[in-house]
C-alpha positions in Angstrom: 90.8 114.8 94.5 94.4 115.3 94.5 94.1 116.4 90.7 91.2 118.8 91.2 94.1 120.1 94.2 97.1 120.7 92.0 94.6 122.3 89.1 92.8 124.7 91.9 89.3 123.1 91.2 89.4 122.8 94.5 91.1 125.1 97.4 93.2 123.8 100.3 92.0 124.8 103.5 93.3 127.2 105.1 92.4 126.1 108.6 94.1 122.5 107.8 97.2 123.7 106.4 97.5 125.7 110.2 96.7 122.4 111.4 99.3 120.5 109.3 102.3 123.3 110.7 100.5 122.9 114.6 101.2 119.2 114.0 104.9 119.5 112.7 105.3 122.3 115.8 104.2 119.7 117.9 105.8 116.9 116.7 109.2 119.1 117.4 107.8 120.0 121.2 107.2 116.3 122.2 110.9 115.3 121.0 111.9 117.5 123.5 109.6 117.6 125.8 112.5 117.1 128.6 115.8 118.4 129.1 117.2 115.5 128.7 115.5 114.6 125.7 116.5 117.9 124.4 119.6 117.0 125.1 119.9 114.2 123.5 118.5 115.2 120.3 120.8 118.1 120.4 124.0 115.7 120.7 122.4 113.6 117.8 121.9 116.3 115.8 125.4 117.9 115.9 127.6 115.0 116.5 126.0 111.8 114.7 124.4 114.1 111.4 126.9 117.0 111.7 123.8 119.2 111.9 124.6 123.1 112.7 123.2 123.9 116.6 119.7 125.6 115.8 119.1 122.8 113.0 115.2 122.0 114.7 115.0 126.2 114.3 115.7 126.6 110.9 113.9 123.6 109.6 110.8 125.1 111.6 111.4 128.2 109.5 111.5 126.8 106.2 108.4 124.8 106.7 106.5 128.1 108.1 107.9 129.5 104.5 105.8 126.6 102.5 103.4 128.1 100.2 100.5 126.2 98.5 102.6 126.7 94.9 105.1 124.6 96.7 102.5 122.1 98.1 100.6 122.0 94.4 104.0 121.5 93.0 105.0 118.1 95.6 101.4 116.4 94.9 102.2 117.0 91.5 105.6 115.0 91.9 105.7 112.6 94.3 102.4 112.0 95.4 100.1 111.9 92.2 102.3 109.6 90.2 101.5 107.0 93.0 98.0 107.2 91.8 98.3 107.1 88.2 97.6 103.3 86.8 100.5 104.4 84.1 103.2 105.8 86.4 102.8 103.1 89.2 102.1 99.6 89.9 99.5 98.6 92.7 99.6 95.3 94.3 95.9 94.2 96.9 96.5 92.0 99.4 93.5 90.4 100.9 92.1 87.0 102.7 90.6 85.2 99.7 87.6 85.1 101.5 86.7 88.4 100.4 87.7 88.5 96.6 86.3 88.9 93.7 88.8 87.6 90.6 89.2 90.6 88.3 92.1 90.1 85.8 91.4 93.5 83.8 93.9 96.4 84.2 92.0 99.8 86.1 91.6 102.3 82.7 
């Protein structure tokens, strides 16, 4: 699935990728969802990471800028390799109760 993603078998939604920003938008709202709290994070920010004033503004900016050539290109690096049986290693845990000895490596 992730494959037929990068390759453009198969289309993002558009209506997710709105609801994958929402959720970053929101994320940033509930962090400072109080003065305080906005406070804080603002003291954080500039003081503990050395990060400019408007950090949380810009960074909201640059994710609005994503395009689906950037997405298709970050599956393709980070997350596809995780999935490959020749590019990662894959370890199951599980109560012995429910196995099934297999001792074959995944083609």
């Amino acid at each position: 699935m992730i494959s037929d993603h990068i390759d453009g078998t198969t289309a993002f939604d558009k209506h997710a990728l709105e609801g994958a920003l929402s959720g970053i938008v929101v994320s940033f709202a509930n962090d400072e969802s109080t003065m305080s709290a906005a406070a804080t994070i603002s003291f954080i920010n500039q003081v503990v990471h050395s990060q400019s004033k408007d950090y949380n503004m810009q960074l909201l900016k640059k994710v609005k800028e994503v395009s689906v050539d950037d997405l298709k290109n970050s599956l393709k690096e980070f997350l596809l390799p995780i999935f490959q049986y020749d590019t990662s290693n894959n370890i199951i845990v599980t109560a012995p109760v429910k196995t099934e000895v297999s001792f074959y490596p995944y083609p």
